[in-house]
N, C-alpha and C positions, 0 to 999 in steps of 0.2 A: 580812679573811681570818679564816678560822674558826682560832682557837688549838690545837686539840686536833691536828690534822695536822702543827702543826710542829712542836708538843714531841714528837710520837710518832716524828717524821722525825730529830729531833737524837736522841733515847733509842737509836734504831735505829740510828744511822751510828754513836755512841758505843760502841754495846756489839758492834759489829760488827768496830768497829779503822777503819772508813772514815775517815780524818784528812781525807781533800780534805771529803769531806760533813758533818763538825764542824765544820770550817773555814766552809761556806757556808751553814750551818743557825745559824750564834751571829751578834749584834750584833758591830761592835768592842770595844765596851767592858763587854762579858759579863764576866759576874761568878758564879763557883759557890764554893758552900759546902758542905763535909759535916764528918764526924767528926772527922777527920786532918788536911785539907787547903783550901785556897782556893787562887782560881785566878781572875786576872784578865782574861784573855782567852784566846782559843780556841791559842793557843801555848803558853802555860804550863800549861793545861789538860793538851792532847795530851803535853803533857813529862810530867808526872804522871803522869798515867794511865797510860805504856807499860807496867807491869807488870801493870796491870789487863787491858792490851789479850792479855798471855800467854796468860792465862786463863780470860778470858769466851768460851764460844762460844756465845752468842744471848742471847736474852729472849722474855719474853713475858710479856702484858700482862692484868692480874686489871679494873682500874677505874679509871673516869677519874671525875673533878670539876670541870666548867668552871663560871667566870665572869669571862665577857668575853674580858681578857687574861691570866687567872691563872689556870691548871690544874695539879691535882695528879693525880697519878697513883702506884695501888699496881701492882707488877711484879715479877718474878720474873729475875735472871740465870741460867745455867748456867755454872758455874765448875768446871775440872779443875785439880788438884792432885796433893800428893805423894798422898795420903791419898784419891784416889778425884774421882769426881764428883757435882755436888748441887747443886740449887735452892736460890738467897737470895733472900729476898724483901724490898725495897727500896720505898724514897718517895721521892717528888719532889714538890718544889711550885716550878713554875715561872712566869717573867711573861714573852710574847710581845710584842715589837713588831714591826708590821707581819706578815713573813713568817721573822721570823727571831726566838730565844730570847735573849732578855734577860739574866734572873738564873737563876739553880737553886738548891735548898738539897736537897741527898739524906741519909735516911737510912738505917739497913741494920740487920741481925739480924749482929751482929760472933762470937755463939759459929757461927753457923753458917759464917762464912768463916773464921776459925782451925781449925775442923773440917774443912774441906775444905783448907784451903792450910797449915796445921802445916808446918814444916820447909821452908817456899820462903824 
């Protein structure tokens, strides 16, 4: 299976709040990384993230980088806060097995989300 379609299917259920479709887009034993946080499987993931989930309403996607099973991708969220609304623009480098995402490592523009989320 072509890698580029699942990581953009788990990106998408992710930044959407879809829990059942993170749930069936990750391996069992999924593993993400970013700045703040880790996250062992798609449970403690979604536990994390609910505050993310407040916030985010979409994405959308600048470039992809495939090989084989390892694709990065540059993207942009839409985040609302105290302080208005605005594009972050975020990284991903993920590894795909089979039809479902493996690992993740994200990183983000952080003045730009204290910008928009101050005072949450």
């Amino acid at each position: 299976m072509d890698a580029h379609p699942v990581v953009e299917r788990f990106l998408t259920a992710f930044y959407t709040g879809d829990v059942a479709q993170i749930r069936d887009s990750v391996v069992t034993k999924f593993t993400m990384e970013g700045p703040f946080a880790s996250a062992h499987d798609a449970d403690e993931l979604i536990t994390l993230s609910q505050p993310l989930f407040d916030v985010v309403r979409g994405v959308r996607f600048r470039q992809w980088v495939i090989d084989g099973d390892n694709v990065s991708s540059l993207y942009d969220i839409n985040l609302h806060g105290p302080n208005g609304s605005g594009w972050m623009t975020m990284g991903g480098w993920f590894t795909v097995a089979g039809d479902r995402v493996a690992t993740g490592y994200v990183v983000y523009d952080s003045a730009t989300q204290h910008a928009i989320l101050a005072g949450r």
